[in-house]
C-alpha positions as CSV (number, residue, x, y, z in Angstrom):
1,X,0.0,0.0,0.0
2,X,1.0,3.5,-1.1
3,X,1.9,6.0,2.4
4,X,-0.3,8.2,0.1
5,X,-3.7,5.5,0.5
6,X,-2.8,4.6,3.7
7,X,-2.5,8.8,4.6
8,X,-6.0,8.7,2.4
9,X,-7.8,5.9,4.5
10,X,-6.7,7.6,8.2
11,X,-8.0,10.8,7.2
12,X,-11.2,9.2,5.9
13,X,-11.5,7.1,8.9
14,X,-11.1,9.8,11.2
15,X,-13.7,12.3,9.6
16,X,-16.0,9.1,9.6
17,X,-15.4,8.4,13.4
18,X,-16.1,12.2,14.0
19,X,-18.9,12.2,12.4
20,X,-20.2,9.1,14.2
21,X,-19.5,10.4,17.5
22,X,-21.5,13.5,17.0
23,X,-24.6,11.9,16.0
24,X,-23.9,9.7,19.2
25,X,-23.1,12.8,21.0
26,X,-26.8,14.1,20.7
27,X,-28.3,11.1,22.3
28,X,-25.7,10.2,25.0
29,X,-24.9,13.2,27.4
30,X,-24.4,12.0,30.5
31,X,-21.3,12.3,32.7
32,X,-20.4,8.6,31.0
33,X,-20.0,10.5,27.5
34,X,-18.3,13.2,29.1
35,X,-15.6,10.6,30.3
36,X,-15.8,8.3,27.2
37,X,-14.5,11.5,25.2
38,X,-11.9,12.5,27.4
39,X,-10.6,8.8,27.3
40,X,-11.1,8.0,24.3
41,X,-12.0,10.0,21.7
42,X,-10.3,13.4,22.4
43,X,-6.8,11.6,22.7
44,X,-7.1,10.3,19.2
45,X,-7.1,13.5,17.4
46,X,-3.6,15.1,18.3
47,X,-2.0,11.2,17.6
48,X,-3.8,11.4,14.1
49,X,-3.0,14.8,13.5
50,X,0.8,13.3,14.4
51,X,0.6,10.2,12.4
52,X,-0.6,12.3,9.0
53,X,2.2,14.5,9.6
54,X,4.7,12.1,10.1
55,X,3.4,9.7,7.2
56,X,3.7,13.0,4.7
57,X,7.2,13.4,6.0
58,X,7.7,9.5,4.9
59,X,6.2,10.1,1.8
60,X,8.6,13.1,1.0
61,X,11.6,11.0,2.3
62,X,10.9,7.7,0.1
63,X,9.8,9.9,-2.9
64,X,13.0,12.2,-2.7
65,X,14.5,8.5,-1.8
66,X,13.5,7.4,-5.8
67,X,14.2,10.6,-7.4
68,X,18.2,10.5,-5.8
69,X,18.1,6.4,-7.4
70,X,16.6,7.2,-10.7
């Protein structure tokens, strides 16, 4: 798999799981949910925001990687 999908499919998985979570969000707001999202949920999106980062930096490194071996 391509960095490039793989950047694709977490970016596409996150917006889903966002998504999700509102419309869960509008039913479940209790001090559970509250607790669920600081646990969970709210963790997730700096480490995402990390791991696209770091898989464009990947991508830059392996493409200049081909262009130097060409």
């Amino acid at each position: 798999m391509a960095l490039s999908v793989g950047h694709s499919m977490l970016q596409d998985a996150t917006k889903k799981l966002e998504i999700k979570w509102e419309r869960v969000r509008r039913d479940w707001d209790d001090e559970m949910a509250r607790r669920f999202d600081v646990e969970f949920i709210s963790p997730l999106r700096p480490r995402v925001k990390a791991s696209l980062a770091a898989i464009g930096r990947v991508s830059d490194i392996v493409a200049q990687a081909r262009r130097d071996c060409e």
